[in-house]
N, C-alpha and C positions, 0 to 999 in steps of 0.2 A: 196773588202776584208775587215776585219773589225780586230781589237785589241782582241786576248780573255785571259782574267787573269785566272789564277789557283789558287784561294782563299786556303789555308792548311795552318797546324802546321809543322813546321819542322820535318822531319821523317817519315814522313806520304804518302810517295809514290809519291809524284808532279814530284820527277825530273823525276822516272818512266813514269808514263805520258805524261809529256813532252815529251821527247825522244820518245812513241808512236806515237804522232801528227807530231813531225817532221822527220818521216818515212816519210810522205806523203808530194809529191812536194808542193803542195799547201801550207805548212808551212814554217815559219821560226823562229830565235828567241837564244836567247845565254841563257847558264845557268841561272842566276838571275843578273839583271841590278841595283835595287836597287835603280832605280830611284824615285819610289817611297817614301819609307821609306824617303830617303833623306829629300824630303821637308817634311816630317814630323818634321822631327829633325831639320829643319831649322824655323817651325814656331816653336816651341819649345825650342828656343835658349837660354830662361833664365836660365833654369836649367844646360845649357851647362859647366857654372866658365867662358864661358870667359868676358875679363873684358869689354869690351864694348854689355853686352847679356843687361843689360835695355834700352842702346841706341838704338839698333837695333829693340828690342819689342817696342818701343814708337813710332820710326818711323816707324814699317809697321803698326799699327793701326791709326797713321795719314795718312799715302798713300791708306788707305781700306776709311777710312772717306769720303778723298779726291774723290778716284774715284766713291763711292756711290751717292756724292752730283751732280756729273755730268751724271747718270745714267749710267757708266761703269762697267764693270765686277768686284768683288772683286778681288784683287791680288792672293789669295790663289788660287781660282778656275782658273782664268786665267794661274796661273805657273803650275795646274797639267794639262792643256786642252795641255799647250806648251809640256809637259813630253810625253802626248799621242799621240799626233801628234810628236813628236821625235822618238817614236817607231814604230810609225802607217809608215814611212818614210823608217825606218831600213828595213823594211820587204816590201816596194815597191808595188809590186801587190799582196802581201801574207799573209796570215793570220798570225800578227806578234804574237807568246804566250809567256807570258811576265808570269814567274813565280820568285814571291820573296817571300820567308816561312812568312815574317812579314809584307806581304801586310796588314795586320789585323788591323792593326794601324791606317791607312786609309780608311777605309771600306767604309764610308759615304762619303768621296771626291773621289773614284773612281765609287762610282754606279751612281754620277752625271752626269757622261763621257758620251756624246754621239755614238750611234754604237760599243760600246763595250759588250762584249760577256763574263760572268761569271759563270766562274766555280768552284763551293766548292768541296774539296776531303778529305771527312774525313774517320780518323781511328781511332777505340778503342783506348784511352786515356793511356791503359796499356798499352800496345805496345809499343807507342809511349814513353812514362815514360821508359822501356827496354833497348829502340836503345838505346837511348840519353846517358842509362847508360852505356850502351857496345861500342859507339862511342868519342862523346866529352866528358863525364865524365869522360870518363877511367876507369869504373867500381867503381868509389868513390863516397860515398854520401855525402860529405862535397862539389862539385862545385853544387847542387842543387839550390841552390838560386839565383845564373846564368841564370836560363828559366823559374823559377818560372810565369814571365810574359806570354809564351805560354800557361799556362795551365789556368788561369785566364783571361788577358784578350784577349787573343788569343782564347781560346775555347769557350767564352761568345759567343766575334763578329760573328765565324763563327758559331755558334748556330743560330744568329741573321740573318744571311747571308743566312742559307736554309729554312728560312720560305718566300721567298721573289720568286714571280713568274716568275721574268726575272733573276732568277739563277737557274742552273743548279745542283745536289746532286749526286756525284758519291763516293760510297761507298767501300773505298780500299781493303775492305774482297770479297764486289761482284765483284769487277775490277779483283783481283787471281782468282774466282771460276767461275763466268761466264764471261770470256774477250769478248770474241764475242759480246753478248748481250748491254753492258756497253760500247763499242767501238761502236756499232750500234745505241743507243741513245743520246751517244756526237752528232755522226756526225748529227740526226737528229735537235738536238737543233744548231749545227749553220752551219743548211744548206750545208752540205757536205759528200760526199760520203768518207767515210775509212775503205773499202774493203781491200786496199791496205794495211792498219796496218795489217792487219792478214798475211800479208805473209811476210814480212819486219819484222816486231817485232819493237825492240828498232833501233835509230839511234841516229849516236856520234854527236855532237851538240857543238859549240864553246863556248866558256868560260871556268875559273876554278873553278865556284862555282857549289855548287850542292853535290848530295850523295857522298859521299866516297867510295862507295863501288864499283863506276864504276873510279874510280881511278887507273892510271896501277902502281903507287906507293901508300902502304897504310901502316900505321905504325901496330905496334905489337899489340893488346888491349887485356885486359883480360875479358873474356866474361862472363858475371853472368846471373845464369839461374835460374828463378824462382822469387819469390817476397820474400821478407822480411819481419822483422816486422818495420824494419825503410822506407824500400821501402811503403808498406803502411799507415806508420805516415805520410807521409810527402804528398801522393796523397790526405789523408782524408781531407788535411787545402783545396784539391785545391776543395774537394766535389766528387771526383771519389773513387768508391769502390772496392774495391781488396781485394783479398783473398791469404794469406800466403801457399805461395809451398815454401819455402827453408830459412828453421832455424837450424844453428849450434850457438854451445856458441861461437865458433871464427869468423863466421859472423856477429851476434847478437852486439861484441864487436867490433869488426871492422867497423861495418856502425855506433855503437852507437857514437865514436869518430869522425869518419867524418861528423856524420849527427851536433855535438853541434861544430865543427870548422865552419861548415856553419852558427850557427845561428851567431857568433861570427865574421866573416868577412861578414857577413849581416849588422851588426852594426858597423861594422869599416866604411864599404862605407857610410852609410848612414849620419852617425855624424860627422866623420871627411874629406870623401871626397865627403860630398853633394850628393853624386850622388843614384839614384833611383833605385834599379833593379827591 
């Protein structure tokens, strides 16, 4: 059995998916593990503020030095081979699917992974720009600057991710409109029959991460329909185009105010609490 990752933007259908793959016994796998991302953030630790983050970067590029000169593996590569083989374990004789929305980050340390099986699932960029606002935003365009990295270097990588012939492109508008077909071509790319998803459907899957919307407790949101003119200002920086369905003067002044609070705790984080978004 082999590792298969679910390359996506948050919003974009993966935990759906998931949940189709582990219909089938042959699967396993918890909401998002995060394992990943993790050691991102851990070779990345200068930006962290903590106070010992340049001791730490000095010595893991002396211990990469180190193990280079004795012809060993480099450290980074080795800790994500240990990450893979921790989940490759989890999942015992099974196909373990390892879905985290910000695999993205690591793009290039996981296609190094041996017998690992990749899957890109992309969605229309507005859409996705929608959920976000009708889920974790709460309908306000001032927390924008919060995911701004999804749409940037999130939709680059996986841009970069389905020109590549040992991944897989499943397209979340074809995944609704022809399932059958797009469940029929998974299973051909990693060698597996999933007949069985078509009768089964979705199944519950352990963990708390993941859509909300398969949640049996979910808070109140207010759900905004249509695009804006600030909904549009704000996709144009990320290069996605969109066309205005829903302009009033009280939305117009409503997002106008929450879109310049965003520019303004953009810059709060940035200057005074170092940190990147």
């Amino acid at each position: 059995m082999s590792l298969i990752i679910i390359h996506a933007l948050p919003r974009s259908g993966s935990t759906w998916l998931q949940r189709i793959l582990l219909s089938h016994p042959n699967f396993d796998g918890i909401g998002e593990s995060w394992i990943f991302p993790f050691l991102y953030f851990a070779f990345h630790i200068k930006n962290s503020g903590y106070i010992d983050a340049h001791l730490i970067d000095i010595a893991l590029e002396d211990l990469e030095d180190f193990s280079r000169s004795r012809d060993i593996s480099d450290f980074r590569g080795y800790m994500f081979d240990c990450a893979k083989n921790y989940l490759d374990n989890l999942g015992v004789e099974k196909h373990y699917v390892e879905k985290t929305p910000r695999n993205y980050l690591v793009c290039d340390d996981l296609l190094r992974l041996e017998g690992v099986k990749h899957i890109v699932l992309m969605r229309e960029p507005v859409d996705i720009w929608l959920s976000m606002r009708n889920t974790w935003m709460n309908g306000r365009m001032w927390r924008w600057p919060l995911y701004k990295r999804d749409f940037t270097i999130g939709l680059q990588e996986l841009e970069k991710l389905t020109a590549l012939n040992q991944v897989h492109r499943v397209d979340y508008e074809s995944l609704k409109s022809e399932f059958s077909e797009e469940i029929q071509k998974i299973g051909s790319f990693i060698n597996e029959d999933l007949s069985i998803c078509f009768e089964r459907g979705v199944n519950q899957m352990s963990g708390r991460l993941g859509d909300p919307s398969f949640r049996q407790i979910k808070s109140e949101k207010r759900i905004i329909k249509g695009i804006s003119y600030w909904d549009k200002r704000v996709m144009s920086k990320y290069g996605i185009s969109a066309e205005i369905t829903n302009i009033t003067p009280f939305r117009f002044i409503l997002d106008m105010a929450d879109y310049y609070v965003g520019k303004l705790y953009n810059i709060y984080k940035i200057f005074w609490q170092k940190k990147y978004l």
